[in-house]
C-alpha positions in Angstrom: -4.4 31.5 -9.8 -2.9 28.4 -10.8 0.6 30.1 -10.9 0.3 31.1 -7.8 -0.4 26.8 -6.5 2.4 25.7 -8.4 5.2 24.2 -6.3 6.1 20.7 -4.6 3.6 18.1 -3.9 4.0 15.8 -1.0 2.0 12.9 -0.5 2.2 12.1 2.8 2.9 8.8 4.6 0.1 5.8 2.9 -2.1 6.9 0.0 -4.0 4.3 1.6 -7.1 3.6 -0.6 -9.9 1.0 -0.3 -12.5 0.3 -2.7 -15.5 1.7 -2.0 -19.0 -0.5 -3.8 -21.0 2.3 -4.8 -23.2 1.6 -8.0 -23.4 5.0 -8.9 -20.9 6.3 -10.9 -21.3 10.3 -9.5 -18.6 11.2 -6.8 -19.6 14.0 -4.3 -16.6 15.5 -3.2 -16.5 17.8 -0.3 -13.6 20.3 -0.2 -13.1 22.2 3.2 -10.7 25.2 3.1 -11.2 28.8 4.4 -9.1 30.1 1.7 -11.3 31.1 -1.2 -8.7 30.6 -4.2 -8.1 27.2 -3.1 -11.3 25.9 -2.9 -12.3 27.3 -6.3 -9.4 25.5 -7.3 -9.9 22.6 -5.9 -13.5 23.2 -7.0 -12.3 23.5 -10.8 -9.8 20.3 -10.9 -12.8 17.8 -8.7 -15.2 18.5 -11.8 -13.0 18.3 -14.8 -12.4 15.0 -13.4 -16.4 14.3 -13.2 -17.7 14.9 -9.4 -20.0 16.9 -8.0 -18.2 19.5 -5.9 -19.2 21.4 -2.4 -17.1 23.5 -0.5 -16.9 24.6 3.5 -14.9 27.8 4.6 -16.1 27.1 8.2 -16.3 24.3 10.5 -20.1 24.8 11.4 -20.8 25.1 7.2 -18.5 21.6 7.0 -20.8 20.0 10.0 -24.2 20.9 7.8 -23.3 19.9 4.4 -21.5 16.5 5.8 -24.7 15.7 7.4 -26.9 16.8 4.6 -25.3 15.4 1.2 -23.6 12.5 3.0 -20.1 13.0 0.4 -17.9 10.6 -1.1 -14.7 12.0 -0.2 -13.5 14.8 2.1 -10.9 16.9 1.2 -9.9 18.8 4.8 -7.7 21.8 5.7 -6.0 20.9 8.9 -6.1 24.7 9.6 -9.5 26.2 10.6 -10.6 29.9 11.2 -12.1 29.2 15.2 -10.9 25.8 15.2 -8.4 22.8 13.5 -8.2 19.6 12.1 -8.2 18.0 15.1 -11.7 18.7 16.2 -12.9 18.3 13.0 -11.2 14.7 13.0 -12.6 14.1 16.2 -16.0 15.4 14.8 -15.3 12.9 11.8 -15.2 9.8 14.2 -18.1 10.9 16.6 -20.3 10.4 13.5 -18.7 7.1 12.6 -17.3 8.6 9.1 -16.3 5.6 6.4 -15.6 7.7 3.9 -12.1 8.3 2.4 -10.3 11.8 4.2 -7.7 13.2 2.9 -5.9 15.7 4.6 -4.2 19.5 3.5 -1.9 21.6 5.2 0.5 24.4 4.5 2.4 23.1 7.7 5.7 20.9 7.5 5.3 17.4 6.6 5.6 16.4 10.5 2.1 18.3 11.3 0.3 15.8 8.5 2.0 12.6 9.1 0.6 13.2 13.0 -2.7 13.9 12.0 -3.4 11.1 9.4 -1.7 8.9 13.1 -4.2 10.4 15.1 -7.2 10.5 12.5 -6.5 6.6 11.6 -6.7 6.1 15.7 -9.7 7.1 15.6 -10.7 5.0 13.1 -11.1 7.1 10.1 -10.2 6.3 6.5 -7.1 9.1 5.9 -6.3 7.9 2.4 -3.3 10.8 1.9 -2.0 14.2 3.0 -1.4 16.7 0.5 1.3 19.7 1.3 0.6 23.2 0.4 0.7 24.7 -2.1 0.0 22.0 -4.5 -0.5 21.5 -8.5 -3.2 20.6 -10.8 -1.5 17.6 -12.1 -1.0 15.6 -8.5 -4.4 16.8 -7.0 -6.0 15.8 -10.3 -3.6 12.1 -10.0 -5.1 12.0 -6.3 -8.5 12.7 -7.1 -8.6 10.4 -10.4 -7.2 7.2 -8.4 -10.4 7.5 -6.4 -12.8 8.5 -9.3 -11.7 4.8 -10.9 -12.4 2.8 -8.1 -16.0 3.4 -7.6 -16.7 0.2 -9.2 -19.3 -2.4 -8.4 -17.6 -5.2 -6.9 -19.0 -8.3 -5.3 -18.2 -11.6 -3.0 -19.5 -13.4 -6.4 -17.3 -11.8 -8.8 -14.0 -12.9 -6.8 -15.9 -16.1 -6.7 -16.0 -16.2 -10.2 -12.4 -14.8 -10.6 -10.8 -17.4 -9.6 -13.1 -19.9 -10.9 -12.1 -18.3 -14.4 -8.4 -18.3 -13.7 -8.3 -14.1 -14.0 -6.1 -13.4 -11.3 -2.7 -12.7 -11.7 1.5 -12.8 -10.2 3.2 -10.4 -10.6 7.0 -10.3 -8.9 9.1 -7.6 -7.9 12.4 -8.2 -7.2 14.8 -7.4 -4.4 18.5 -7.2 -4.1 21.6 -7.0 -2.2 21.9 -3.7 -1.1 26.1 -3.6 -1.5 26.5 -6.4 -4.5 23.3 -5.9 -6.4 22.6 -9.4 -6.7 18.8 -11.3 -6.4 17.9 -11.6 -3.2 14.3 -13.4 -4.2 11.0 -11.5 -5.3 8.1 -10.3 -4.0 4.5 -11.7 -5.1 2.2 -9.1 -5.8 -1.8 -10.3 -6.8 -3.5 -8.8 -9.5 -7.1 -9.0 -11.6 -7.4 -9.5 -14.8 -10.6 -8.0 -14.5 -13.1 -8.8 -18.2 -14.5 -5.5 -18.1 -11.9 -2.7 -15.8 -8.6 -4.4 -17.1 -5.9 -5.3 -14.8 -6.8 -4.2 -11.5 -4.3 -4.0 -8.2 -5.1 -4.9 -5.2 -6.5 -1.8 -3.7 -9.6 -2.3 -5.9 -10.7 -5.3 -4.2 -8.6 -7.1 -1.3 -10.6 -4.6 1.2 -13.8 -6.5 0.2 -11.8 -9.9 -0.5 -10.9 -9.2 3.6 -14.3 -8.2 4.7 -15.9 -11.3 3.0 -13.8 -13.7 4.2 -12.5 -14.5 0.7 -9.2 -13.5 1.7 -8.2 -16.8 2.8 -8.9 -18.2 -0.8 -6.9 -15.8 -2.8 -4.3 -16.5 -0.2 -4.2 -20.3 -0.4 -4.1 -19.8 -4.6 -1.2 -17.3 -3.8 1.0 -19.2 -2.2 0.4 -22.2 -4.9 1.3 -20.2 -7.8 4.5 -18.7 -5.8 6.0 -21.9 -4.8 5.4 -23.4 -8.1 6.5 -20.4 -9.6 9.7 -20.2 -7.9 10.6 -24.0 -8.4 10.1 -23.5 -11.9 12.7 -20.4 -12.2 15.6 -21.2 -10.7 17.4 -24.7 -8.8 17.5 -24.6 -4.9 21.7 -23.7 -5.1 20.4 -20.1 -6.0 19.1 -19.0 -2.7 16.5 -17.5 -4.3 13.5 -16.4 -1.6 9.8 -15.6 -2.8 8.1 -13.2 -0.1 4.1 -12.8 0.4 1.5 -10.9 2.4 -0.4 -12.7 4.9 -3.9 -11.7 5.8 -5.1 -11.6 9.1 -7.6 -14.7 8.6 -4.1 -16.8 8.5 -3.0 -15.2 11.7 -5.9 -16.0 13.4 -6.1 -20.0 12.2 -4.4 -22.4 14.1 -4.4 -24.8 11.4 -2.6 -22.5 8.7 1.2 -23.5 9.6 0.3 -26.7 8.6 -1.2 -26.2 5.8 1.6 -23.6 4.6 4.0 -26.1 4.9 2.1 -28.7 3.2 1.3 -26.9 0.2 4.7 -25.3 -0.1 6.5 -28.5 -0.2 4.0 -30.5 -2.5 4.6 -28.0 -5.0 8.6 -28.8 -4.9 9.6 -25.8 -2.9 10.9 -25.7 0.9 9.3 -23.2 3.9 13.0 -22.0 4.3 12.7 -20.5 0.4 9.8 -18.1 1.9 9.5 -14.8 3.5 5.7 -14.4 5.2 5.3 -11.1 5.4 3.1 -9.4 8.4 1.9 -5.8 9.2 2.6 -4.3 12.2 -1.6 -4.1 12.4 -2.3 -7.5 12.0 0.4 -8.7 14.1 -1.5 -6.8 16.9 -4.9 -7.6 16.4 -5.2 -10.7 19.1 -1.3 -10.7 19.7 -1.4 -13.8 21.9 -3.4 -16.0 18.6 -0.6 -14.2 16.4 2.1 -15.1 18.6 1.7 -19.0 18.6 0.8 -19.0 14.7 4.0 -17.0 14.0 5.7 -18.9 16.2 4.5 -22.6 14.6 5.0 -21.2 11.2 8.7 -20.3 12.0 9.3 -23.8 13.7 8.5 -25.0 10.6 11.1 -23.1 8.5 9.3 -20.0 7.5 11.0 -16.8 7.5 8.8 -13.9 8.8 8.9 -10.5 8.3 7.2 -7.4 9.5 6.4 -5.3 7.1 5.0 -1.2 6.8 7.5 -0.8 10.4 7.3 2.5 11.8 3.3 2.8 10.8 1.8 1.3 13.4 1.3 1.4 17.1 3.2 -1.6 19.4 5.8 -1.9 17.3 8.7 -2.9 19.2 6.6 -5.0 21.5 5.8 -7.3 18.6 9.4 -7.7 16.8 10.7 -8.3 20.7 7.8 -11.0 21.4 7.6 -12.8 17.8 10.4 -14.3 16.2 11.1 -12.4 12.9 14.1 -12.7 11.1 13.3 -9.4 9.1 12.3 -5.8 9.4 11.0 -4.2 6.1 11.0 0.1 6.5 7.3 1.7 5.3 8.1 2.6 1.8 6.8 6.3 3.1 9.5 7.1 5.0 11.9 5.8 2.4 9.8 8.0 -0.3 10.2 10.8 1.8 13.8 10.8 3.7 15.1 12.4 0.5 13.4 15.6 1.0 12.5 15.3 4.7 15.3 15.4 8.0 12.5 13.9 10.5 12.0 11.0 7.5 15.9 10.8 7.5 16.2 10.1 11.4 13.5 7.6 11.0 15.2 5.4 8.8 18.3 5.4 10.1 16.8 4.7 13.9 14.6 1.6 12.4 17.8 0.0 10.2 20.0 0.3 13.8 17.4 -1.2 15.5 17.0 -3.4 13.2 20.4 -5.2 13.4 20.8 -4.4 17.2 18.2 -7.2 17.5 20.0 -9.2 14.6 17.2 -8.8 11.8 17.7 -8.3 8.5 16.4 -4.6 7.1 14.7 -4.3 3.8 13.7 -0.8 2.2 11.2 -0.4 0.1 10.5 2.4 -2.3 13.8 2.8 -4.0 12.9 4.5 -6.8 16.2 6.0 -7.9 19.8 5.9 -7.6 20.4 8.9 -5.4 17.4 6.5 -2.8 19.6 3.5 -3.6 23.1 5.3 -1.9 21.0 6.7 0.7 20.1 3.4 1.6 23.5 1.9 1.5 24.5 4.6 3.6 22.3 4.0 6.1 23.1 0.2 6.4 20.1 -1.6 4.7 20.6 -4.8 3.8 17.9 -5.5 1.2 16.5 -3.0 -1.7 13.0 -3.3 -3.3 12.1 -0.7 -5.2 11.6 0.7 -9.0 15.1 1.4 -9.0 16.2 -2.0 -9.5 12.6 -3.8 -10.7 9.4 -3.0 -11.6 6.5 -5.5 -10.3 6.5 -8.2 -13.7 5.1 -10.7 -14.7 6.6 -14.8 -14.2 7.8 -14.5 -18.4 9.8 -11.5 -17.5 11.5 -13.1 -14.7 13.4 -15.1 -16.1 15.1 -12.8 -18.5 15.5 -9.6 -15.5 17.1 -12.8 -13.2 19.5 -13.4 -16.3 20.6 -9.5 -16.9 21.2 -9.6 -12.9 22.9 -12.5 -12.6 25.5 -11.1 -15.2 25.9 -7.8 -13.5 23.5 -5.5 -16.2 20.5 -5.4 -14.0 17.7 -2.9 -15.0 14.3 -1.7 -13.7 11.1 -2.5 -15.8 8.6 -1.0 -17.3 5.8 -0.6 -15.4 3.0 -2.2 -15.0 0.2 -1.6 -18.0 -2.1 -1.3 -15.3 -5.8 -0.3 -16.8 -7.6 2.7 -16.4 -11.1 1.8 -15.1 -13.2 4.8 -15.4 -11.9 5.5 -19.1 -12.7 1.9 -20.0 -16.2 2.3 -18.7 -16.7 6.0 -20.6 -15.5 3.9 -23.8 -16.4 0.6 -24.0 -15.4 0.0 -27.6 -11.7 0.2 -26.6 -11.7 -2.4 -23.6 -9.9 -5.1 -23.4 -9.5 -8.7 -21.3 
């Protein structure tokens, strides 16, 4: 059976995934496929890694066990015997679903990427696509990445976080496309979580955002940056430091001033930083958006919008606000090796891009063959594996050295900690 799944694995578009604050430990996992071998595969992978499986072949079978054992995670065949994944989307959001979806079909990659659109229209938590047929090991990779993050997380233990100094910079780098050379660095937050390990930030920003604690981690983010980057190099370099923005700054009237305050009493200057935005929340309250973007760029700011091409009012936003850059989703840069409508995409966004004089950064890069592709296409700035690995500040200095004289590499990754295995053996954690 399993010979007969082996092949290419495409995760489509955002493996989006939030942390969900479940005390239990027990996953209930419902697979929804009218094919019999591939639900007693998916059936056989889902408990090797712990859950407790059920399976639908029909769309009235999926309707009575989704109301009945209230799963953890759907796993849904877009292709339906009497009906598709559309209806059973539309079902999904009718019954105000919060659980994670993600989505299977033996279609081209087009027919996903529109449905995990349509299902995230509507609301719904589509957290990947999976292409058919698939293997064990990227089902089982899938599967695991949500197993780990059924932590129990509070508002208190941020609190406490950052009262105990365990959160964490790390930088990725980005470079010239044509010479190579730094361009600046991405900051990237991290947990140094006492009892999970180090922990990214899919494991706890969505409940950092819903509490309101956002703004905190943001205000400490931007302090370590600035004094970060003051500390690397001298001002002559050039050298930028770009960070995420939450949609709590967007909507405060006072954050430009503050931003600018803080940046500068740490020794930097606003014209050192790239604020990045997402399409999303650059259109949640445009008008509120508009004037904050607008204060923080008379200030000296640079602004980018970033995930472009995944969201919904997208060229209304970069005509209105006044961005100097344009960063590509990493998904379409992930996938225009092996994908022509990925392709077009990418090479539509970087024209328009400089058509309306804004600088185009691609992230993803995760190889060389990416890296020409790229420079092919016209982007100005690469982020990527390819040329850095997220690091931390002590390996900066020695990655900007190697770049500076011309034998730039990526690095290792990130020794990011495996949760659930940590809990199963407590004996081995560490801080």
């Amino acid at each position: 059976m399993q010979s007969d799944m082996q092949a290419t694995v495409a995760l489509h578009l955002f493996r989006r995934t939030h942390p969900t604050r479940n005390t239990a430990m027990t996953c209930k996992l419902l697979v929804v496929d009218d094919d019999e071998m591939i639900r007693q595969f998916l059936r056989t992978a889902a408990q090797g890694l712990g859950f407790e499986v059920s399976t639908a072949s029909s769309a009235e079978t999926f309707r009575t066990i989704f109301n009945e054992q209230q799963p953890d995670i759907v796993l849904l065949d877009l292709i339906m015997p009497g009906t598709d994944g559309v209806e059973l989307l539309n079902y999904l959001a009718a019954m105000h679903c919060t659980v994670p979806v993600v989505l299977m079909s033996g279609l081209e990659g087009g027919a996903i990427r529109a449905a995990i659109r349509l299902g995230e229209a509507h609301g719904l938590r589509i957290v990947g696509g999976l292409e058919k047929p698939f293997d064990m090991s990227t089902l089982k990779e899938t599967l695991g990445e949500f197993r780990q993050e059924r932590m129990e997380l509070s508002q208190s233990n941020l609190t406490e976080a950052l009262e105990n100094d365990e959160f964490r910079l790390h930088y990725q780098p980005q470079v010239h496309a044509e010479s190579g050379q730094p361009r600046g660095f991405e900051a990237l937050l991290r947990w140094e979580h006492p009892d999970y390990g180090l922990l990214l930030p899919a494991y706890f920003l969505s409940l950092a955002e819903e509490s309101g604690f956002i703004t905190s981690l943001t205000r400490w983010v931007v302090r370590q940056s600035a004094a970060q980057l003051v500390q690397w190099c001298p001002a002559e370099l050039g050298l930028t430091m770009s960070i995420n923005l939450s949609i709590h700054d967007l909507h405060s009237p006072n954050f430009p001033e503050w931003m600018d305050q803080a940046v500068r009493a740490e020794g930097a200057s606003p014209h050192d930083f790239v604020l990045e935005v997402t399409e999303r929340e650059a259109s949640d309250d445009p008008e509120r958006v508009l004037e904050v973007l607008t204060r923080l760029r008379l200030k000296g700011f640079q602004l980018s919008i970033d995930d472009f091409g995944t969201g919904y009012s997208s060229l209304s936003m970069v005509q209105r606000a006044p961005f100097n850059e344009l960063k590509v989703d990493k998904s379409f840069v992930l996938e225009s090796e092996h994908d022509s409508d990925a392709d077009v995409i990418v090479r539509m966004v970087v024209n328009m891009g400089h058509t309306m004089g804004l600088r185009v950064v691609a992230e993803g890069v995760e190889n060389e063959r990416a890296l020409r592709r790229m420079r092919e296409v016209g982007v100005d700035i690469i982020q990527g594996y390819h040329t850095g690995r997220p690091m931390p500040a002590s390996s900066c200095a020695q990655w900007l050295n190697m770049a500076f004289a011309g034998k730039q590499t990526a690095r290792p990754a990130e020794q990011t900690a495996r949760p659930a295995e940590q809990i199963a053996r407590p004996a081995e954690q560490t801080a």
